[in-house]
VOPAGU-2260 file (C-alpha; in pm, 1 decimal, decimal comma):
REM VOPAGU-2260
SITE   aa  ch    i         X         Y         Z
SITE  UNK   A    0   -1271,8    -881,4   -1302,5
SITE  UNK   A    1    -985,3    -667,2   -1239,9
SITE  UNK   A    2    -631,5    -721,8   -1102,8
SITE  UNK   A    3    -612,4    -678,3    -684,6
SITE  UNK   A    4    -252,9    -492,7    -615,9
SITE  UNK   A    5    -151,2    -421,3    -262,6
SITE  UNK   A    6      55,1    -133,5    -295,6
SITE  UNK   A    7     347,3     -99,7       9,7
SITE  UNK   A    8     444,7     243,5      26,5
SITE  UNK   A    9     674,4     194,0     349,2
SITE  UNK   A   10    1058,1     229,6     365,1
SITE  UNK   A   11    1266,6     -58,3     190,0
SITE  UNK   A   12    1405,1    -159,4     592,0
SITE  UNK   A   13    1016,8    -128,7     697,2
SITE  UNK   A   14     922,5    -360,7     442,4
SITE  UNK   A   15    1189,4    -628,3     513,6
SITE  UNK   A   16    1100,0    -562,1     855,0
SITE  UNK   A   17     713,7    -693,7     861,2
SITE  UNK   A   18     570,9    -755,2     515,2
SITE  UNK   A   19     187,3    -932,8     343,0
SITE  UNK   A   20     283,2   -1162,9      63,3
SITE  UNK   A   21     203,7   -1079,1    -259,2
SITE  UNK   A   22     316,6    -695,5    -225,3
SITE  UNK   A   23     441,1    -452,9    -413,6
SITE  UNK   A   24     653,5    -181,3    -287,1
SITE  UNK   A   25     695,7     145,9    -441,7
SITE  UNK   A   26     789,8     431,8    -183,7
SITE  UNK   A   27     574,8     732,0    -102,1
SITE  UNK   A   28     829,3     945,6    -207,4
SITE  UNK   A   29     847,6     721,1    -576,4
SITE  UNK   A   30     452,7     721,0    -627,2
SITE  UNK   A   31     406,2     993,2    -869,7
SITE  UNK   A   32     725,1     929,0   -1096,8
SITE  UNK   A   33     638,1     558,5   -1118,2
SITE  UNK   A   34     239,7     562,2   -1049,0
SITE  UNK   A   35     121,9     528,8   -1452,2
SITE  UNK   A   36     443,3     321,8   -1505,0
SITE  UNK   A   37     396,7      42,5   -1244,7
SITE  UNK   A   38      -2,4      82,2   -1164,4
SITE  UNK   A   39    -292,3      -4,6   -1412,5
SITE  UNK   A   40    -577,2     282,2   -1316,1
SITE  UNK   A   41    -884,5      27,5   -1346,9
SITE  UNK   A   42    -711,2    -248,6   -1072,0
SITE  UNK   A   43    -845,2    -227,4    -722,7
SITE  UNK   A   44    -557,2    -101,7    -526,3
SITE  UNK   A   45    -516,1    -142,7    -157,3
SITE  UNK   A   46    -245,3      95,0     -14,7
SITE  UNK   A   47     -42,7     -10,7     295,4
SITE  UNK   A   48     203,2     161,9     507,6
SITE  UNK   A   49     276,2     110,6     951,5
SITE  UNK   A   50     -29,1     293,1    1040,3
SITE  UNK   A   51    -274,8     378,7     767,6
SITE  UNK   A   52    -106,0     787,9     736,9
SITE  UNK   A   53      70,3     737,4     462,9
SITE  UNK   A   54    -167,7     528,4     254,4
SITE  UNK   A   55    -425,8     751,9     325,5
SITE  UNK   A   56    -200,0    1051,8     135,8
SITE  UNK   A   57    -111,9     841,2    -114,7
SITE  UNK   A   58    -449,0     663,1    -151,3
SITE  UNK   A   59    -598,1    1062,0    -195,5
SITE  UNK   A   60    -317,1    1153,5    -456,1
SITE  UNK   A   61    -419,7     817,9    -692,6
SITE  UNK   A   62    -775,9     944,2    -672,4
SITE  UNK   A   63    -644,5    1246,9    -801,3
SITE  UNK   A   64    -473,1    1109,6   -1067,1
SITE  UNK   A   65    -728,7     861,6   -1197,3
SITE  UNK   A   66    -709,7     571,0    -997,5
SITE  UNK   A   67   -1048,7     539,8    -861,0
SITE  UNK   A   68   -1038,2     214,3    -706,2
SITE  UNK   A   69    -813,5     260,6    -505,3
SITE  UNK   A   70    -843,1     278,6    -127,9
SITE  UNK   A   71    -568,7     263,5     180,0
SITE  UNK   A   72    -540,4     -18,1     451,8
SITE  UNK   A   73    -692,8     119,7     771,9
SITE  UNK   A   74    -456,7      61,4    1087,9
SITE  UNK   A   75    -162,3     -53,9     824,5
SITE  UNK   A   76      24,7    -328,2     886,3
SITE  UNK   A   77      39,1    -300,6    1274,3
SITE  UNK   A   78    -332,0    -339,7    1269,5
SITE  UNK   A   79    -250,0    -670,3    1009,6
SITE  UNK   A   80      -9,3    -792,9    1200,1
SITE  UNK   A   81    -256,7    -774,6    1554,6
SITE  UNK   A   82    -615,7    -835,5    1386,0
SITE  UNK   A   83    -485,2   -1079,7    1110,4
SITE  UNK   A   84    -177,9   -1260,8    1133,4
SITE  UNK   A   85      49,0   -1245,3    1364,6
SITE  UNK   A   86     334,6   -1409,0    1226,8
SITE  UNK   A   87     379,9   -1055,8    1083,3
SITE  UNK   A   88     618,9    -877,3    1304,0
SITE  UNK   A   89     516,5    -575,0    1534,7
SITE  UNK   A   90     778,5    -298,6    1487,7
């Protein structure tokens, strides 16, 4: 079986805002000059942003590139942080 990444694609101050353990953060902006560097194209990886926007662009740009598995976090991390846990803070 295959590596699970979560894949933060939120600003660095978002991310030490409210963050899941076990992320990695590249930023949206970063994704396609570090994508084949930092990502492995058969892991299952879950994008997460704030509200699901962003990892749903960058979710459909992986796809694009090869990385079939991979899929974004509907609601984000405010949806996390309410459904989930909610030691994760609300901002």
């Amino acid at each position: 079986m295959r590596e699970l990444t979560l894949l933060d694609v939120r600003e660095p101050w978002e991310f030490d805002t409210a963050r899941m353990g076990g992320t990695k953060l590249i930023l949206m902006g970063d994704i396609p000059s570090r994508a084949y560097q930092e990502l492995d194209p058969e892991d299952h990886i879950v994008v997460i942003c704030h509200h699901g926007v962003r990892s749903m662009n960058v979710t459909a740009w992986l796809r694009q590139q090869g990385f079939e598995k991979a899929q974004s976090m509907r609601g984000g991390i405010d949806a996390w942080s309410r459904r989930v846990d909610g030691k994760v803070p609300l901002y």
